[in-house]
Structures are given as C-alpha cells and as structure tokens.
N, C-alpha and C positions, 0 to 999 in steps of 0.2 A: 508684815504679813497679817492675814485676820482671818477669821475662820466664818466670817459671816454669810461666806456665801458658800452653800450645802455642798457636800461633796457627794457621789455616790463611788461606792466600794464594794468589788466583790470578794467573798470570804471565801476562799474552797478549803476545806477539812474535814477529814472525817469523825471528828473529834467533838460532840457537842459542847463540851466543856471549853474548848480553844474556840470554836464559834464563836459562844453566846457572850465569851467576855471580849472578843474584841466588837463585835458589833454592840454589845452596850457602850464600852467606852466611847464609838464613834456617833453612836447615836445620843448619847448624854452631852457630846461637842455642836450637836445640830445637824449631822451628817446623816447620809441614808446608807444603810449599811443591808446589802444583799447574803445571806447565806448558804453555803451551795454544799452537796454532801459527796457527790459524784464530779468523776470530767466529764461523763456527758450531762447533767444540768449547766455544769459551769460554759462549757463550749458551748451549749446553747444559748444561755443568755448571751456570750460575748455575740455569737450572730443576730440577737435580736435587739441587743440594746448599743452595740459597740458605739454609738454617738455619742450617750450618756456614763458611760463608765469613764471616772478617774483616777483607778488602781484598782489591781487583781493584788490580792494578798494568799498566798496559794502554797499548797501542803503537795507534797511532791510525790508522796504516796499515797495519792487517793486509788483507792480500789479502783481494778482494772483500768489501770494510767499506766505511762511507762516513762514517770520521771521527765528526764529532760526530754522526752517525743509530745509530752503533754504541752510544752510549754513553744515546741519546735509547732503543733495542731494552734497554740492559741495566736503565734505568727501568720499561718497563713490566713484567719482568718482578719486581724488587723494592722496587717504591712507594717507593725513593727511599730504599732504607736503607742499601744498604754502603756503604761508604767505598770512593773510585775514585782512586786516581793514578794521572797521565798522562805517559809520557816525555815530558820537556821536548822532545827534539830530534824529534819529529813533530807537533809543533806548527805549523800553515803561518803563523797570524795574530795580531793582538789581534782579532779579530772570532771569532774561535775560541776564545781563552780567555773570551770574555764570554757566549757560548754557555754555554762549560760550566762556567760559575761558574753559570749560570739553571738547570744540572741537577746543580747541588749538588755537584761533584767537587771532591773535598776538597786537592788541591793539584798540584804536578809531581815529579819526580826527572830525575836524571841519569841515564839510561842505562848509560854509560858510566863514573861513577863509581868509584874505585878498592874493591877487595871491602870494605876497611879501612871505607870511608863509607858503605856501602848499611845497613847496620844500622841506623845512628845516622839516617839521613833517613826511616827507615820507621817508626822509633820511636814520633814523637807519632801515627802512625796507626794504629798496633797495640794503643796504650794510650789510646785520647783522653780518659777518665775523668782522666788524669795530666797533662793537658798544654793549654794554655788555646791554641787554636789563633790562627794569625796568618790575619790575611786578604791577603798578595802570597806572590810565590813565594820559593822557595827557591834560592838562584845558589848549589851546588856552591864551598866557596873555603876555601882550607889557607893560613893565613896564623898568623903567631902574636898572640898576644893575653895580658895580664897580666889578672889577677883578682886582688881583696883581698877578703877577706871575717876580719871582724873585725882580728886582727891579722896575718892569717896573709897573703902576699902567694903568689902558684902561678902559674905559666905552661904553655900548652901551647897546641896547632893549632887550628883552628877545624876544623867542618865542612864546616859550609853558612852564607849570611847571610840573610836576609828585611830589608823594611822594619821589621819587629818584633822582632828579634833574633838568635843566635846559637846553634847547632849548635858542641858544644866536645866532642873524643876524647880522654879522659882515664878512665884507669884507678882514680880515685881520687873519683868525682863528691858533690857537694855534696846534701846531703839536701835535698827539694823545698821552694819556700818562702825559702830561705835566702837573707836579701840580698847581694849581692854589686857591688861596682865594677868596669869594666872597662877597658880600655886598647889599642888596636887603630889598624892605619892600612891603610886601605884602596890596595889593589894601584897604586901610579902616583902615589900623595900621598904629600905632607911635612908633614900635619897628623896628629896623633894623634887620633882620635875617643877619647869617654868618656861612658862611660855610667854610671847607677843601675840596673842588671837583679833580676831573681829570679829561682831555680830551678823551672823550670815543671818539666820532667819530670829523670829522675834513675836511669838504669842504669848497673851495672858493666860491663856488656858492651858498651853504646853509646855514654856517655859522660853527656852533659849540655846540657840545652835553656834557655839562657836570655833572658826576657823582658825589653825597653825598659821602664823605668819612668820614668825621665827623661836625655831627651837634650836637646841646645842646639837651636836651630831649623837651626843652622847646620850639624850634623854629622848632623841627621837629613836633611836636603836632597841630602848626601853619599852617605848610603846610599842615599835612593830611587833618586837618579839612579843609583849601581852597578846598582845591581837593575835598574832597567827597561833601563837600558842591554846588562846581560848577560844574560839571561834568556834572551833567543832565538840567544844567539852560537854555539848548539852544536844544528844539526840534521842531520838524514840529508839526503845529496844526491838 
C-alpha cells in the first residue's frame, strides 16, 4: 500500500476540535481532507462531489440529523458506494450498529484518538484494494506487542484491536503478505495471547495492519470479549 496517491475525505462533526485534528492528520499524510458541520452541507457535497469522495468519516449526531436515517439519506444518494465510518462515541446502541452494518458502513473510529492513531485507523479504508477487511470493530488500544518474523524478533505499540487483528505504529512495517508471530497481553491479564498473523496492509506513514491466521480458541474468546466489552466505553454525553 502507499499513500502517494491523495485521498479526498469527508469529515461531518460538529465538533471543531474532532474536525481540525483528523483533517490535519490527513492532510499532513497528503490527503485532501473536506470539513463539514451540518447533514445538510455533508449531503450536499455527497450530491456534488460523489465521483471524488473516498470516505465519509461521520458523527451521527450532527444537529438536525436522525442518526442512522442520515446515513440511510447518504445511500440514496450514492447506491451504496462510499465507504462510511462512524464515531464510535455517537454510537447510542447494538441496535444501531446492526442498522448500519444493513447499510453497508464499513466500520467505527475513535474520535478522540491521539493525532499519532488517526492515520493508521483510516488506513484499511483509504486503501481497501490493500487490506482484507475485518468484520467487528476496532477498540483504539496502545499496548506493547513482540513480533518475529523469520528470525528477526521487533517490538513496538499497537494501534487499535478487532476480533481479527491488530493495528501496529511502526516506522519500519513489514511488506504485505509477510508471515509474522505475535505476542501481546491484553490490558488487566496475566496471560500472553499469541498468535499466527499476516500483513494485510503495509504503510510507512501509518504503520501496519495485521491479520488472525490462527489463535487458540482460548485467547480468541479473550479478545472478543475485550472488544465487545470496550467498544462502546467512550461516547459523548
């Protein structure tokens, strides 16, 4: 994957502060990054620009919006083609996420993620050609983690987690494909998970997306429940 060729991204949130930091981050990567404060600016530009947009990153309570009918408005205008992520922390329910799993929204983010992370979680969705996508969400989580890959043994921070794997910020990433072992203990255990992964996707600016190829049943049970368990621990009041 490479990031050379520009992306454009729409932002909806009414948040200046959630704006201005993910559209720097995207625009510090070389991307063009749209900010939008309203659904009716955002539904507008989708009707004027829909050829050029390659993700809506979108706040689910934007004033005079009705949540998932906003997202049901931004369908009818593009048969179901761009790619949509949704702040995790405007999320109200699991009846809300299973909504918008029926309209195709290709996954969540952190809001409030550190500038450092917001790259690296936009990643598989700027490039999906690069990146085999996971079907749960992604839990924001900086924890350390070993990798060996042939003889070579490298440590560094995580991202993000899914039931599917791991989000790794490293200056140095592993070519796509590339088998690799893992090493990691999830935030409040004294058990090491371990996994067989591959390298799904593979930027220097973002880091590195690695896929579950085989876990124990016992360390996979570990991660869902983090996951499900954290996923909604960080919303707006």
């Amino acid at each position: 994957m490479t990031a050379a060729t520009p992306k454009t991204v729409l932002i909806a949130d009414d948040t200046a502060f959630v704006r201005d930091r993910f559209a720097h981050a995207l625009q510090v990567a070389g991307h063009r990054a749209i900010t939008l404060q309203s659904a009716a600016e955002l539904l507008a530009r989708v009707r004027a620009d829909r050829a050029q947009i390659s993700l809506i990153i979108l706040d689910l309570r934007l004033p005079h919006a009705g949540g998932v009918e906003l997202v049901r408005a931004i369908r009818r205008l593009d048969d179901g083609e761009l790619p949509i992520l949704v702040f995790s922390g405007t999320i109200a329910s699991a009846e809300e996420v299973r909504d918008l799993a029926a309209l195709g929204v290709a996954g969540y983010v952190n809001e409030y993620s550190a500038v450092q992370h917001i790259l690296p979680s936009l990643a598989p969705h700027l490039f999906p050609d690069n990146f085999n996508r996971r079907g749960s969400p992604r839990v924001v989580l900086g924890i350390p983690v070993a990798y060996r890959f042939g003889n070579t043994i490298a440590a560094a921070l995580t991202v993000n987690i899914s039931k599917g794997g791991l989000g790794i910020r490293t200056m140095t990433p592993l070519a796509v494909d590339t088998k690799v072992r893992t090493r990691f203990r999830l935030p409040g255990s004294k058990h090491d998970i371990e996994t067989e992964s591959r390298v799904a996707w593979s930027d220097r600016r973002a880091g590195m997306g690695l896929q579950f190829e085989r876990v124990s049943a016992e360390d996979q049970r570990a991660i869902d429940e983090f996951v499900d368990q954290h996923f909604f621990s960080n919303r707006k009041a």
